[in-house]
Structures are given as C-alpha cells and as structure tokens.
C-alpha positions in Angstrom: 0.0 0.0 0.0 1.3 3.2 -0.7 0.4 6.5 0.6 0.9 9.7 -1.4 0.9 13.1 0.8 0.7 16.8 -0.2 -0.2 19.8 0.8 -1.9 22.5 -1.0 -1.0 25.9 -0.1 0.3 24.1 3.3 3.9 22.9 4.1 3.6 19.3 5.1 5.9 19.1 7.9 7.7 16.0 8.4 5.6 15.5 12.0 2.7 15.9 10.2 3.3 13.3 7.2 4.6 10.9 10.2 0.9 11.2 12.3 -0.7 10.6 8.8 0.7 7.9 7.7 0.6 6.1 11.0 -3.1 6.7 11.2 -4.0 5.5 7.7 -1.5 2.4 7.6 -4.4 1.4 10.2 -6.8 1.7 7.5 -5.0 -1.8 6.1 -6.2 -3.9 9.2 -10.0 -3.7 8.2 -9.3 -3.8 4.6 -6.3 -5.5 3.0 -7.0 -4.9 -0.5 -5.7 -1.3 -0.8 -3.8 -0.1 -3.7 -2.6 3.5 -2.5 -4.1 6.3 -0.8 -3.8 9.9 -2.0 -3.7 12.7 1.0 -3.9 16.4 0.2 -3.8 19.1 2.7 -5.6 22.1 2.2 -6.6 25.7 4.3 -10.0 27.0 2.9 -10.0 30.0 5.2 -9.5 29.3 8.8 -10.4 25.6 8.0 -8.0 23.1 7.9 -8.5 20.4 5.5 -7.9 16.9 5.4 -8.9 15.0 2.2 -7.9 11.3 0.5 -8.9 8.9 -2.6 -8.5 5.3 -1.4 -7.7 3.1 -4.5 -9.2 -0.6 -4.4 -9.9 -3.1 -6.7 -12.8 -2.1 -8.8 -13.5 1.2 -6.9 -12.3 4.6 -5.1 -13.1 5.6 -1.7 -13.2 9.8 -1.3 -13.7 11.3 1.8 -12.8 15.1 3.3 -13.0 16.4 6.9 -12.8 19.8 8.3 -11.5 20.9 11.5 -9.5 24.1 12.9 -6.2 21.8 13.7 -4.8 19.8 11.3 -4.9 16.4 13.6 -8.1 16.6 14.4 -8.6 16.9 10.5 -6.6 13.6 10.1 -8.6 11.8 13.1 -11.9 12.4 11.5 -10.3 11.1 8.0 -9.2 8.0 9.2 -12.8 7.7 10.7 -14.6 8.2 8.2 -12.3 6.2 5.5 -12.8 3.3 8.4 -16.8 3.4 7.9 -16.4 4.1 4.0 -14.4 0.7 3.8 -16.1 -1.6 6.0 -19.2 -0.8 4.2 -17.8 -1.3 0.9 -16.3 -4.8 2.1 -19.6 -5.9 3.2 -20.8 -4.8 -0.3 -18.4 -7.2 -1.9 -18.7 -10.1 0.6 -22.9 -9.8 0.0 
C-alpha cells in the first residue's frame, strides 16, 4: 500500500506526514486490499483540510473532513475512511 501526501497551499511538515501515515497504515487492518491512498492538505479560510482517494480493486473511496487543527482533521479522516471501507467490504462479501 502506498500513501501519497501533499499539501496544498500548506507545508507538510515531516511531523505531520509521520501522524498521517501512521493513522492510515491502520486503514490496512480492516481492509487489505488497498492499492494506495492519496492525502492532500488544504486551508479554505480558517479551516483546515484533510482529504484522501483510497484506491481498491474495482472502486475509489473519497472522503474530506474539516477541523480548525490539522490532527483533528486527520482523526476524522481515518474515521470516516474506516466506515467508507467496512461498508464497501460488506458490499463485496454480500
């Protein structure tokens, strides 16, 4: 699995790219099939943005959270990536 981060009118600071990819490597426990995952960073005024495209077989996964720090951003992400996935394996086990 790879994971692809950048930031978009953000510096991605190496503390940063190390608490994201920790908290998405997770994403491989629920769902082993991943390809890569894409991560941008963005500020849309005093919002900090988190999103990522999850390539797996057959699909993509897209999610985006919004948050005034940067982690918490990342938290929700993985959350919401977490759902997004166990939903879509069910899908394909049904």
């Amino acid at each position: 699995m790879q994971i692809h981060i950048t930031g978009h009118h953000v510096e991605v600071t190496p503390p940063i790219r190390e608490y994201a990819t920790k908290k998405l490597s997770r994403l491989k426990e629920h769902f082993s099939r991943i390809m890569s995952i894409d991560v941008t960073f963005e500020i849309e005024k005093l919002q900090q943005v988190a999103k990522a495209t999850i390539s797996v077989p057959g699909s993509k996964i897209h999610a985006d959270c919004k948050s005034d720090n940067l982690y918490t951003a990342i938290d929700d992400l993985e959350e919401t990536l977490d759902r997004q996935l166990k939903k879509h394996k069910e899908k394909i086990e049904a």
